[in-house]
Every structure is written in structure tokens, then in C-alpha cells.
C-alpha positions as CSV (number, residue, x, y, z in Angstrom):
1,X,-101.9,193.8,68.8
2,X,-103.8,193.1,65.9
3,X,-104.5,189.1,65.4
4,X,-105.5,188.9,62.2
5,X,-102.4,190.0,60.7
6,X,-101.3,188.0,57.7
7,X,-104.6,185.8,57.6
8,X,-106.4,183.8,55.3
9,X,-110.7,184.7,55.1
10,X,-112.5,181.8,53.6
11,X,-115.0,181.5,56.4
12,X,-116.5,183.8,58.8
13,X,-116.3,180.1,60.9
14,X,-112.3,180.3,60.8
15,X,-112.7,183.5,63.2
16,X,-113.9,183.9,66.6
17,X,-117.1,186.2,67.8
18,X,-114.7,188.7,69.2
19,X,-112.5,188.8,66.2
20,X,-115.7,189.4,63.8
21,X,-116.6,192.2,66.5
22,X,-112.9,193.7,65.7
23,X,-113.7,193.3,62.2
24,X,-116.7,195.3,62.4
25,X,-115.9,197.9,65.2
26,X,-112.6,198.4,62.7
27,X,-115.3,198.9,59.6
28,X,-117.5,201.5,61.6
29,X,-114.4,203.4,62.5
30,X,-113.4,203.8,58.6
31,X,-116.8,204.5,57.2
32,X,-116.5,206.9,60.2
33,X,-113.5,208.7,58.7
34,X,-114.4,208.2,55.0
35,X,-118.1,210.4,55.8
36,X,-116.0,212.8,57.6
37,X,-113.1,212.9,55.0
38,X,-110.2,212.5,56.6
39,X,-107.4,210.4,54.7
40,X,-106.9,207.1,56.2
41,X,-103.9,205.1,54.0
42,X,-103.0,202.7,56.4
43,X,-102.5,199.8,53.7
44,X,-100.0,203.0,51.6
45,X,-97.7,200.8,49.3
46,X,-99.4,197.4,49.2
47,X,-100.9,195.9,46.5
48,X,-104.1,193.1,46.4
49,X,-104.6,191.1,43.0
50,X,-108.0,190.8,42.4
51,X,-109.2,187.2,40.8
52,X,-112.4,186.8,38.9
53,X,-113.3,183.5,37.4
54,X,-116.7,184.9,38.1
55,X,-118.0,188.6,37.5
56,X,-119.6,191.2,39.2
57,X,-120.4,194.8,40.2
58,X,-120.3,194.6,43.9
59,X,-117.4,192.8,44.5
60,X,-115.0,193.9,41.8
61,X,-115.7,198.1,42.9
62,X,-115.7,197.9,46.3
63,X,-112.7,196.1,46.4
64,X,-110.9,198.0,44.2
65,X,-112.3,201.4,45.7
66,X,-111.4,200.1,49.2
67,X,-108.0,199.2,48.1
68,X,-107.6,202.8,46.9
69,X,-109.1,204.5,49.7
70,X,-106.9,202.3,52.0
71,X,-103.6,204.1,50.0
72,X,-102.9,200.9,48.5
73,X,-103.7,199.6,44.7
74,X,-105.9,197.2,43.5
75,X,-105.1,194.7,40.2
76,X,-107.6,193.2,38.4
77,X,-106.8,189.9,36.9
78,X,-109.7,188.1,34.9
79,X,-109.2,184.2,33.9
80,X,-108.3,185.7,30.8
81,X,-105.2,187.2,32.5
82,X,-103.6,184.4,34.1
83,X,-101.9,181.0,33.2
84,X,-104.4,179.4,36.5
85,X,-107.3,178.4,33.8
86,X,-105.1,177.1,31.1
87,X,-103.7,174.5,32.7
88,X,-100.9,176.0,35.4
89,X,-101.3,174.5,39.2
90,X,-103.0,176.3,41.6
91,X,-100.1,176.0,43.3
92,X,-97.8,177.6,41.1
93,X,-100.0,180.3,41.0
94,X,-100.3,180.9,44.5
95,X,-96.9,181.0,45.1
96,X,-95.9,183.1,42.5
97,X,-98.4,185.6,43.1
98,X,-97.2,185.7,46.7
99,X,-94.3,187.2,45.5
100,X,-95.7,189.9,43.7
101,X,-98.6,190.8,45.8
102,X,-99.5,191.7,49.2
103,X,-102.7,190.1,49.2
104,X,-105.4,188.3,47.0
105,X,-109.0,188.2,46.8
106,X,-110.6,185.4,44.5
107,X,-113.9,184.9,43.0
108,X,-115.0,182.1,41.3
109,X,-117.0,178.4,41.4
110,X,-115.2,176.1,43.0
111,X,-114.5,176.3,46.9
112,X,-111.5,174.0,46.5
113,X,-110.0,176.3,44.5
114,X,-109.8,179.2,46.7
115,X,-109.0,176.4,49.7
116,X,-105.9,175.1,47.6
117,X,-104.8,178.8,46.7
118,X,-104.4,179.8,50.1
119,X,-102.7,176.4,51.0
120,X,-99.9,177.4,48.3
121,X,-99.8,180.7,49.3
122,X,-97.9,183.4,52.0
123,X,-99.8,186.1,51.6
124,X,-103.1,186.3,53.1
125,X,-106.2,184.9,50.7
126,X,-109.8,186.4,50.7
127,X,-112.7,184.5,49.6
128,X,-115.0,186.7,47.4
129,X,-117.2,185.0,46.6
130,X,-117.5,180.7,45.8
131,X,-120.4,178.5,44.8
132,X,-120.2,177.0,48.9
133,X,-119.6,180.2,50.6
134,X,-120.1,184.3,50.9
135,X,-118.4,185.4,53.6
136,X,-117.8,188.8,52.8
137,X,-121.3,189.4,52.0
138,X,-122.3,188.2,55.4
139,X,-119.6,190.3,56.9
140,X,-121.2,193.6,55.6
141,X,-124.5,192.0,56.4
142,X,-123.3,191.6,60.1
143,X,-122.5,195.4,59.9
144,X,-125.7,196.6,58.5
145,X,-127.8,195.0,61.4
146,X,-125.2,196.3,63.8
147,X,-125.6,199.5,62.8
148,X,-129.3,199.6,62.1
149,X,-130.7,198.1,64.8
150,X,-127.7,198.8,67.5
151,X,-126.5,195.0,68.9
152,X,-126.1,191.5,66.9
153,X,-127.0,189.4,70.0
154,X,-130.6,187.8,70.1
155,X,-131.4,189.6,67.1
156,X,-133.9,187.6,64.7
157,X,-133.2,187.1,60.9
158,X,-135.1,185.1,58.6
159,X,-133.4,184.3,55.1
160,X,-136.1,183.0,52.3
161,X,-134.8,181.3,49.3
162,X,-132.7,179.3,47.8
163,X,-129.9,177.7,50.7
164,X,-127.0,179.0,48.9
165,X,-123.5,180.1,49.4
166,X,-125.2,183.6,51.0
167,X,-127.2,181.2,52.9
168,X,-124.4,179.2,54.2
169,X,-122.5,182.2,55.1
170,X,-125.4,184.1,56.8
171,X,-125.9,180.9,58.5
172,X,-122.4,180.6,60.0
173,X,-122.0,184.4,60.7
174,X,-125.2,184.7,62.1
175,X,-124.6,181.5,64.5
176,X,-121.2,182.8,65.7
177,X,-122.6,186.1,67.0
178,X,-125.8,185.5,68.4
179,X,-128.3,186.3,65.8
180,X,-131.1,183.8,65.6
181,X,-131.8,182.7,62.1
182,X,-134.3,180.7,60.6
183,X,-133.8,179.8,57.0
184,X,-137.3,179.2,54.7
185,X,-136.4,177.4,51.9
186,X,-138.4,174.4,50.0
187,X,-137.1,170.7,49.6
188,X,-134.3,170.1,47.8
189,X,-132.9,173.7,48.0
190,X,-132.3,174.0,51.8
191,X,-128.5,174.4,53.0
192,X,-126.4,172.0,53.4
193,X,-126.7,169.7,56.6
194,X,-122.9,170.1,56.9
195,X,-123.5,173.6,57.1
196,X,-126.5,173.9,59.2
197,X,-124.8,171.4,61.8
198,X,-121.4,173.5,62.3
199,X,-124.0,176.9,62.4
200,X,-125.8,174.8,65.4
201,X,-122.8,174.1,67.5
202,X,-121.8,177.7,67.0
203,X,-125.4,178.8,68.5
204,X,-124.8,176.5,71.3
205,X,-122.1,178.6,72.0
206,X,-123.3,181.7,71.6
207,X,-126.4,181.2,72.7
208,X,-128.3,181.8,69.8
209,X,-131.3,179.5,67.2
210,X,-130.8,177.8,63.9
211,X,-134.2,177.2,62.2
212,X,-134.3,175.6,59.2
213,X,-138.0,175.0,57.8
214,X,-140.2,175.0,54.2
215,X,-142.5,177.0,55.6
216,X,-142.1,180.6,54.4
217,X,-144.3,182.3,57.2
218,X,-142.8,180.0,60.3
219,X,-139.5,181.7,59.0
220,X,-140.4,184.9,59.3
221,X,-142.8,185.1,62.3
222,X,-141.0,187.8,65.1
223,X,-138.3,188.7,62.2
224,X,-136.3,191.6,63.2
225,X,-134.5,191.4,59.4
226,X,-136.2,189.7,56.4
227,X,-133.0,188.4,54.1
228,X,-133.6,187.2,50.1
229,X,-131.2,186.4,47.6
230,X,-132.0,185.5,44.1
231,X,-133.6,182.1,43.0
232,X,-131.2,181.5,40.3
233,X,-128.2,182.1,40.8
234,X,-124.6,183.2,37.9
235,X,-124.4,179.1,36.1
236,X,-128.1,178.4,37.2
237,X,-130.0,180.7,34.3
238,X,-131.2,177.0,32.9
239,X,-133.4,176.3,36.1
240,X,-134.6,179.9,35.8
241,X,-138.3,179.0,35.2
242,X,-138.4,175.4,37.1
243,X,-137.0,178.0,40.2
244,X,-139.4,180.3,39.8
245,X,-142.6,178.2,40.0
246,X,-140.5,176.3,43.1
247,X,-139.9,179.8,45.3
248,X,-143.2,181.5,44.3
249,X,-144.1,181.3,47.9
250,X,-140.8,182.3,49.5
251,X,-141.5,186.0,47.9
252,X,-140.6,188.9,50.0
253,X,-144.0,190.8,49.7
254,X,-146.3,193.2,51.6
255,X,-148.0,190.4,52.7
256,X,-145.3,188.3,54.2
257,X,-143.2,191.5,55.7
258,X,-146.7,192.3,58.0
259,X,-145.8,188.8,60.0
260,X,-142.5,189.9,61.0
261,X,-141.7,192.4,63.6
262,X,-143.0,196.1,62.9
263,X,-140.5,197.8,61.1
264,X,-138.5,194.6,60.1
265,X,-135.4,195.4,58.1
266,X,-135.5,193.9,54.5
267,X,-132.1,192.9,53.4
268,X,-131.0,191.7,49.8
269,X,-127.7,190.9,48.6
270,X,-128.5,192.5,45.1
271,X,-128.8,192.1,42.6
272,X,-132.6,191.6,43.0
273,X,-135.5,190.4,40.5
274,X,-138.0,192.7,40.9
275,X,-141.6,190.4,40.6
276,X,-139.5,186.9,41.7
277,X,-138.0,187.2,45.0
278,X,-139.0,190.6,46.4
279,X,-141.7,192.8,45.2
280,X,-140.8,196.1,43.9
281,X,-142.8,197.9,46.6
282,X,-141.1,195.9,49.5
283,X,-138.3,196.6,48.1
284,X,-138.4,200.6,47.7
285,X,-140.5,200.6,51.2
286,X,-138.6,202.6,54.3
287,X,-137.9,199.6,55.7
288,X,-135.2,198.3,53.0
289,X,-132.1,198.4,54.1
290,X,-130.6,197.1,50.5
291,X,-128.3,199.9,49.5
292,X,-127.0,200.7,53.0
293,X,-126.1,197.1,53.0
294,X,-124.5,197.5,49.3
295,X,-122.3,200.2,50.6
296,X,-121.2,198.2,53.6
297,X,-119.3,196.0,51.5
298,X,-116.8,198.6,50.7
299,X,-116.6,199.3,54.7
300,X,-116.2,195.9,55.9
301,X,-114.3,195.0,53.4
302,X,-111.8,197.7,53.4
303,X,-111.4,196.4,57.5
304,X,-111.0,193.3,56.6
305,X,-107.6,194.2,53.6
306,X,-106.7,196.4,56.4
307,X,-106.7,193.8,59.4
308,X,-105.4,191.1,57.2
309,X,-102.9,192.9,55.2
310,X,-101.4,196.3,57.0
């Protein structure tokens, strides 16, 4: 019986270890099918209305590809499309939608938003992305290590950067399945206490270590998987130069990389900045990982529609 049926996902901490492990065992089968090409419509006649108060590549084509692939149909609804940002409740929105609709994944800024849409409405609600949290990104994250290196548990992961919502997400993800993580990142840019404490009571659970430090080369000492994101991120192109000078030393470069474990995967949630928060060689080196990763979003995510909404 599947669990997850009819679900919100706002937060990979709303879900148990063993129903993240169904997400991904359910993602490995699909990409499993998908390489072999056999036809797998199990969401045939639903629909999922994609919001974006915020762009991107990533999000808006796997989605919509995984909707497809899944038999179903994807909408895309921009703030331009909808009566939401000019001045109709989120509530109203939510609930008409929910009549439409089969499910509804939101990007945009505010958190609250995407908390208050699914509090309106009866369809299940996927976070794509918020300025708090990234859960799908972290999902497909969780899937690359599994895949790459075989097992989550007492795997080590080091993140370097800013402690954003990637951050936050890798940090409760990571927590809830065993990965240790230790998060680099300099003062005044680490993750959220709030965060970090809920990511430590998951690791007493689950047996795992949340590091949080400023120094870049205590993060990723023993590192199975070296994790970046980029210093500025979409609403922060002001703080651009002021970032850069602050995360010089966080760079993923040769140098770094040699103090992790040999063969360390390098992770990056793209898009990257070649020169700023990986080096270009690091980042075409046999050890990156990055496009694998990119193409897991389309496989998690297309278990996650399918879990939530078949």
C-alpha cells in the first residue's frame, strides 16, 4: 500500500527514512525502465499545474518531461498567469486549483506561501523550490550518492558555501538517512540554527553527524562527496561582489578536493560559476558527478508525482 498517496512535500523532514528509501528505490526503478524504454504511464489522465514565481531550467523541464513520461500533462502557469500575485488569497487559489488539477508544484520566495497553499488545498502540494527550502534538489541528491557510491548510511558529505535553502535541505535529508554532513560556510552565512537543530535530532536518530564549521578544509577532511552551490543566489545579484571576496576560500578546487577521500564525488546543484565556487577543471574532472545529479531530478521527481499523485 503505498503511503504517500495524496501527500503534501514541503520537506524531506515531513517523511520518514523508510519513506525517502521508497522514494528512491521507486526513482531507480523508473530511470530503470525509461533507459530500457519501456512505457511506464502510471499517472495516464492527471494533470500537475506548474507555479513559477521564480524561473528556471531545471525545475520547470524535468517536471514537465516527468509529467509526460509519467502519461500525464504538465501546465505551466507563470505569476503572469494567475490572479495569486495580483491580489487573490492564497487560499482562493489553492482551492480552486484543487479542482482543476491533480497536483501542484510551486516555485517561488516565500516559504509561507507554499505552506499556506497546501493548507487551502486537496490535492497534494510539491515544494520546488523556496528561499528556506530545496527539497527536491536534495531528493535527487540522495539518489545520486545512492547510486554512485552504493548505500546512504555513514556516507560523508561536505557542502561549502553559502547555508542556503540547498543547504537546509541537504542538511535535513542528509540527517534523516545517515549521511554525515558537515557544512563550511563563513559567519554570517551558515544555516539556520533552527535548521541545523532539527538536522541534529534527526542524526541522533539515525545515527549519523551534523558539522557545521568556517573552516573550509575541517569540512571536507575524509569527504566521500564534496557539495557547492552558488554564492549568490536568483534576488542576491546585488551582494554578488561583497559574496565573492567572503567565499573565496570555500572554492571547490584541485587543491581542496585532494583533502577529501580519493575519488570524492563533486556534487553541484547547477547552475555553477565557473572561477567563483568550483573551478572549471574540478568541475570537468572524472570525479564530478554534476550532470548525473541534473538528470536525477527528472527520476526522483517523476517518483515522487507518481507516489503522491497516482
Amino acid at each position: 500500500m503505498n503511503s504517500l498517496l495524496g501527500r503534501h512535500f514541503l520537506s524531506l523532514q515531513d517523511f520518514t527514512a523508510s519513506e525517502i528509501d521508497a522514494l528512491l528505490d521507486f526513482a531507480q526503478e523508473l530511470k530503470g525502465k525509461l533507459k530500457k524504454g519501456i512505457p511506464h504511464p502510471v499517472l495516464a489522465g492527471k494533470t500537475l499545474g506548474m507555479i513559477f514565481q521564480k524561473p528556471s531550467t531545471r525545475t520547470r523541464v524535468s517536471f514537465e518531461v516527468g509529467i509526460w513520461q509519467l502519461g500525464g500533462y504538465g501546465l505551466f502557469l507563470s505569476s503572469q498567469d494567475l490572479q495569486m500575485g495580483r491580489g487573490e488569497p492564497i487560499k482562493d487559489t489553492a482551492a480552486v486549483l484543487s479542482r482543476y488539477l491533480d497536483g501542484i508544484m510551486i516555485r517561488t520566495f516565500d516559504h509561507g506561501e507554499v505552506e499556506e497553499l497546501a493548507a487551502h488545498a486537496t490535492i497534494p502540494v510539491i515544494n520546488g523550490l523556496t528561499d528556506l527550502l530545496h527539497p527536491c534538489q536534495a531528493l535527487a541528491d540522495l539518489l545520486t550518492i545512492k547510486e554512485k557510491i552504493g548505500h546512504l548510511d555513514g556516507v560523508n558529505a561536505a557542502y561549502l558555501g553559502d547555508g542556503n535553502n540547498v543547504a537546509h535541505s541537504l542538511l535535513l535529508g542528509c540527517s534523516r538517512m545517515g549521511v554525515n554532513l558537515s557544512v563550511g560556510a563563513p559567519e554570517g552565512y551558515q544555516p539556520l540554527e533552527e535548521i541545523v537543530k532539527k538536522a541534529r535530532e534527526n542524526a541522533s536518530i539515525s545515527g549519523s553527524k551534523v558539522t557545521v564549521t568556517q573552516d573550509p578544509r575541517e569540512a571536507v577532511h575524509e569527504a566521500d562527496v564534496i557539495y557547492t552551490d552558488v554564492w549568490a543566489s536568483m534576488g542576491q545579484e546585488e551582494e554578488k561582489i561583497a559574496r565573492k571576496k567572503i567565499f573565496s576560500p570555500y572554492q571547490i578546487n584541485s587543491e581542496l578536493v585532494k583533502l577529501a577521500r580519493p575519488g570524492a564525488l563533486v556534487m553541484h546543484c547547477l547552475p555553477a560559476y565557473r572561477g567563483e565556487e568550483i573551478t572549471e577543471e574540478v568541475l570537468k574532472s572524472e570525479q564530478s558527478v554534476v550532470l548525473d545529479q541534473a538528470e536525477n531530478r527528472l527520476h526522483a521527481q517523476k517518483s515522487l508525482m507518481a507516489m503522491l499523485m497516482a
